[in-house]
DODREN-730468 format. One line per 4 residues: number of its first residue (from 0); their letters; for each residue y, z negated, x of C-alpha. Coordinates in steps of 0.05 Angstrom, whole numbers, plus 5000, padded with zeros to 4 digits. Layout:
BEGIN
NUM = A = Y Z X ~ ... $
***
This chain:
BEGIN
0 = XXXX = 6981 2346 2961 ~ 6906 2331 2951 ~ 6865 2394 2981 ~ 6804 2381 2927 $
4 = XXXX = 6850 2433 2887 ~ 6832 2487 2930 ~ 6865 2551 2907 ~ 6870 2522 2829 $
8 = XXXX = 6935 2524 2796 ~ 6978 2561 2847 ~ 7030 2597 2797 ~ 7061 2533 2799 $
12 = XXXX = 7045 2510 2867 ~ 7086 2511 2921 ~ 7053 2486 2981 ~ 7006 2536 2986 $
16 = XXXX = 7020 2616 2993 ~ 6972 2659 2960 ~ 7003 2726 2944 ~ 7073 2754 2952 $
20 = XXXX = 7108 2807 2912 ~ 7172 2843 2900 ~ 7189 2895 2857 ~ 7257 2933 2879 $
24 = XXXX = 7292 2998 2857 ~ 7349 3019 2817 ~ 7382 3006 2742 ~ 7427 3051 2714 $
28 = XXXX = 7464 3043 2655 ~ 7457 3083 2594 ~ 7513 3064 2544 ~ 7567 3029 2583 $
32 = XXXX = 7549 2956 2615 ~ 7597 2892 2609 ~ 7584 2835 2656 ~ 7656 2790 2641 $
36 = XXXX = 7699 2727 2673 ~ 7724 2714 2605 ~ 7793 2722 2571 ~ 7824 2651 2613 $
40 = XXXX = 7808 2685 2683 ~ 7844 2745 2717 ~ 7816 2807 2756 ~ 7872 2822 2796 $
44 = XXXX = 7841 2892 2799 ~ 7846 2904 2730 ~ 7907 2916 2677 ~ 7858 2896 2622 $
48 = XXXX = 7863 2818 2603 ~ 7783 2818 2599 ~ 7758 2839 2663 ~ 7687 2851 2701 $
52 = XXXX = 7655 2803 2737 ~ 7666 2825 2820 ~ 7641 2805 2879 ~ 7663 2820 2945 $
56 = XXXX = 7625 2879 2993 ~ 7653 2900 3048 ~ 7737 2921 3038 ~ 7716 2925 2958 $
60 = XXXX = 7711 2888 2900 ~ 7657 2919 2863 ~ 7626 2907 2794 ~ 7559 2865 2790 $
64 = XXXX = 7509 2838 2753 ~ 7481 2772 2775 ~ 7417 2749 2783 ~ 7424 2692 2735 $
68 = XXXX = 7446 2754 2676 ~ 7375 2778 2690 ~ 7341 2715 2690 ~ 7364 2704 2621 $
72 = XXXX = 7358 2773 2599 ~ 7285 2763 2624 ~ 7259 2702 2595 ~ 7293 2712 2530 $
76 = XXXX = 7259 2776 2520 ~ 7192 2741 2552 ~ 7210 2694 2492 ~ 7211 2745 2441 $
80 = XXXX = 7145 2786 2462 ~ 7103 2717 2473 ~ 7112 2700 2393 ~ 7108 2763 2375 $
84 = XXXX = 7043 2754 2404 ~ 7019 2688 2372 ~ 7039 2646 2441 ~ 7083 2583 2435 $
88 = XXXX = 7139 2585 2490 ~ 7201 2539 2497 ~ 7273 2567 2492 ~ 7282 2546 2562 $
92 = XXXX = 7351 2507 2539 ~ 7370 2438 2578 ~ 7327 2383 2544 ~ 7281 2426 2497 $
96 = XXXX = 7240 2459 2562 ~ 7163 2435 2567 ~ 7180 2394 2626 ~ 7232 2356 2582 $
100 = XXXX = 7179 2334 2539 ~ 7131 2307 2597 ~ 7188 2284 2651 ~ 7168 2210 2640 $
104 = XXXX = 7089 2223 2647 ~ 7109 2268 2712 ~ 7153 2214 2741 ~ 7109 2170 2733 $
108 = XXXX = 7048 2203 2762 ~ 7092 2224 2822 ~ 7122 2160 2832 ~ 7047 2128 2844 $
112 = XXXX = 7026 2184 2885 ~ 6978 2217 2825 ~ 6999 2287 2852 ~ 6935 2327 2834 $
116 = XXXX = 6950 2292 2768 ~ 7020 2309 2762 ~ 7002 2384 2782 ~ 6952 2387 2722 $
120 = XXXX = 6997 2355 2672 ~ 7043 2405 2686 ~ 6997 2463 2680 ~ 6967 2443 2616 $
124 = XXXX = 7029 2423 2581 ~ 7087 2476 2608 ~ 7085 2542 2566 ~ 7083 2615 2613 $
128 = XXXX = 7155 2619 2612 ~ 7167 2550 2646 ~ 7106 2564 2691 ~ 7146 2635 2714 $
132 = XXXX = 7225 2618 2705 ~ 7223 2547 2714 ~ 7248 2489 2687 ~ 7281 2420 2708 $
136 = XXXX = 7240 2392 2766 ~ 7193 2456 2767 ~ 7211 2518 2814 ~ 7205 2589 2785 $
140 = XXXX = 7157 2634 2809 ~ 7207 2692 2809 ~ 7273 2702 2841 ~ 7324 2747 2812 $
144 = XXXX = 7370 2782 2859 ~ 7438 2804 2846 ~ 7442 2877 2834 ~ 7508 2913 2864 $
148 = XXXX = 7528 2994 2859 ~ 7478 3031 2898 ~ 7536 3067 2938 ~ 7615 3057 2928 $
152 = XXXX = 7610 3126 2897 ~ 7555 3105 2847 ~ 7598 3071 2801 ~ 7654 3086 2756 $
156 = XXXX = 7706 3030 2721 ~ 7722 3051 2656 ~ 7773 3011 2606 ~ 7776 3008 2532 $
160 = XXXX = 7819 2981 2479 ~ 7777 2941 2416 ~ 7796 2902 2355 ~ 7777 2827 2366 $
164 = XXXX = 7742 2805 2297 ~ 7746 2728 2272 ~ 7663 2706 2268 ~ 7675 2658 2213 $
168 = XXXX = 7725 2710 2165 ~ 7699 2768 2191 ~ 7772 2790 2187 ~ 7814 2811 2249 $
172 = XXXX = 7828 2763 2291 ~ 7892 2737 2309 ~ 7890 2757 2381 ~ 7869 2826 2349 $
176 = XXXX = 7884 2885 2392 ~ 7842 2862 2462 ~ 7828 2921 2527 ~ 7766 2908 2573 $
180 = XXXX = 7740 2934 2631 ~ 7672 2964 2635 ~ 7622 3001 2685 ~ 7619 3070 2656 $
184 = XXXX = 7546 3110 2641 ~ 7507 3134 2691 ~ 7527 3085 2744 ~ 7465 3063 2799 $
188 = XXXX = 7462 2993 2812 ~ 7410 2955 2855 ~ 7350 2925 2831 ~ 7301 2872 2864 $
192 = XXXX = 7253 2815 2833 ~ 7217 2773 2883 ~ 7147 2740 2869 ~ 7109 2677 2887 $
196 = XXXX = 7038 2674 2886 ~ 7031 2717 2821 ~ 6968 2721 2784 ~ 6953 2790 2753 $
200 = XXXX = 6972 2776 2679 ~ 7037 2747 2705 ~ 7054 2813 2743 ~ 7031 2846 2681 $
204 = XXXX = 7081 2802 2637 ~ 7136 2814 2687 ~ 7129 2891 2675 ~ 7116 2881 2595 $
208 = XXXX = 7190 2854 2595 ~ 7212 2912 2637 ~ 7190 2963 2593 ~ 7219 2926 2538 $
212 = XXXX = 7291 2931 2577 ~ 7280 3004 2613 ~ 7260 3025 2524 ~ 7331 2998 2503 $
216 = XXXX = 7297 2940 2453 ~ 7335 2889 2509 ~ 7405 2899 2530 ~ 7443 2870 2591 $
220 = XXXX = 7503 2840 2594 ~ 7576 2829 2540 ~ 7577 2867 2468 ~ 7519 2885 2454 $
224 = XXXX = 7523 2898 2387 ~ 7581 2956 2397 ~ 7518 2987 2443 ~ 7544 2965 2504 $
228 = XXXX = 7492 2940 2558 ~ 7423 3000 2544 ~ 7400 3016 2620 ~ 7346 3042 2649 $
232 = XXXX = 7298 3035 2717 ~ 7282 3084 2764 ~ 7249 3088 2835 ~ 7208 3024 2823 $
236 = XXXX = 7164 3005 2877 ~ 7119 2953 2879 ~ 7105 2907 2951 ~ 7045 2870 2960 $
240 = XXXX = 7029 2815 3004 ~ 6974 2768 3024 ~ 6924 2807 2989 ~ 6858 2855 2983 $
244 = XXXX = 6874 2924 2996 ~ 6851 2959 2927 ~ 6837 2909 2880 ~ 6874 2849 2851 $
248 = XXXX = 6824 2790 2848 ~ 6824 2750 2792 ~ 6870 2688 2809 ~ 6855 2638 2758 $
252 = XXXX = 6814 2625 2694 ~ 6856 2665 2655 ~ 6860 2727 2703 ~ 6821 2787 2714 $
256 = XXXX = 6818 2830 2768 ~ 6853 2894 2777 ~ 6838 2962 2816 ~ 6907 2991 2837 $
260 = XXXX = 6920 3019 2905 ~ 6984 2987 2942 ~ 7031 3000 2968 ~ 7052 3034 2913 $
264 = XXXX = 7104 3092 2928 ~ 7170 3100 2884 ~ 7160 3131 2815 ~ 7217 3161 2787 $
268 = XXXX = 7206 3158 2712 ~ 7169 3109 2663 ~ 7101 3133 2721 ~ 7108 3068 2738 $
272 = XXXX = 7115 3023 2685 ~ 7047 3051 2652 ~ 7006 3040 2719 ~ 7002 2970 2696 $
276 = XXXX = 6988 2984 2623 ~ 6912 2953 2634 ~ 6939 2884 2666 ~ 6938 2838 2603 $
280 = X = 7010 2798 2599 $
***
């Protein structure tokens, strides 16, 4: 790529590295939490004919809740909170993303070697959540890790019994009488989002949604609306790299710069989640 961009654009590029950042800590679950295979798959672990989606560590099989769950969970709600806020973003669906609408333009520039062009066409016509999650042809600028229990003692499997109800009657379904497994309150899982070359708004945007999750307005995973799937974060820290100690310079056009001291030590209530409170999403 051309270097007469210098530093512009770098949310969305990739061949330079500006900034690095990764928020970790914990999630635990308020109400109980449903991540499922699905009625046509078996958990040989499990007596209930919906079980939890497991993955293998060490002799277990333990509960978990993928890192594509909280991509979802986290662009959806970006979704919501942009519009509420007057900002047109996509839905992030296959073939009605920003880059869907361009993907001829940007083939074309790329194919003739027009990659300062390409660069710019896709920062000026991809919305914020394209620009952080990604789209078709376009890396995301965050990486969602899986989150696992915190200990094999941290977690507890709990199964229930619930009436399956027909969406279109609203009558009981045939298959009416249904159990499923589910990770019981007060369980600790893992949590860790990794960052690439952030600007300050987008770290700021990135906690915005978190808040919105950690206040219960965003659930996480299966049956939601029997309360299932209300957690909560706690001992977030945030890691900075590639960067001037005290102060977040302004990255872009759009961004301002911040005074914050890093590294930031782990806060144990919502400590952290207001520190940002003055970086504009």
């Amino acid at each position: 790529m051309a270097q007469n961009l210098s530093n512009q654009y770098i949310l969305i590029r990739k061949d330079i590295l500006v900034r690095e950042a990764v928020i970790s800590g914990e999630v635990v679950n308020v109400t109980p939490l449903r991540v499922g295979i699905g009625r046509d798959n078996v958990d040989v672990l499990s007596t209930a004919n919906q079980g939890l989606l497991r993955v293998r560590m060490g002799e277990d099989r333990v509960p978990v809740i993928p890192g594509s769950s909280w991509k979802g969970v986290f662009r959806s709600t970006g979704e919501r909170l942009m519009r509420g806020k007057g900002v047109n973003v996509c839905t992030g669906l296959t073939k009605q993303t920003c880059v869907d609408r361009i993907e001829n333009k940007l083939e074309e520039l790329l194919k003739n070697g027009n990659y300062d062009e390409a660069v710019k066409l896709v920062w000026s016509d991809t919305c914020i959540n394209c620009k952080v999650f990604g789209a078709p042809h376009m890396r995301a600028s965050v990486s969602f890790f899986d989150s696992y229990p915190k200990t094999p003692t941290s977690y507890e499997i709990g199964t229930r019994p619930m009436i399956a109800i027909n969406r279109e009657t609203g009558s009981v379904s045939g298959r009416a009488l249904v159990t499923m497994d589910y990770v019981e309150p007060d369980s600790v899982f893992t949590f860790r989002i990794n960052m690439i070359n952030p600007t300050n708004y987008v770290i700021g945007y990135i906690l915005s949604i978190m808040k919105e999750i950690d206040q219960g307005f965003t659930q996480v995973g299966g049956n939601k609306s029997r309360g299932f799937g209300v957690v909560k974060f706690q001992n977030l820290k945030l890691e900075m790299k590639e960067y001037v100690p005290y102060e977040l310079p302004d990255m872009d056009p759009k961004d301002e710069k911040v005074e914050v001291t890093f590294p930031m030590d782990p806060m144990n209530d919502n400590k952290f989640l207001e520190v940002f409170k003055h970086v504009k999403p």
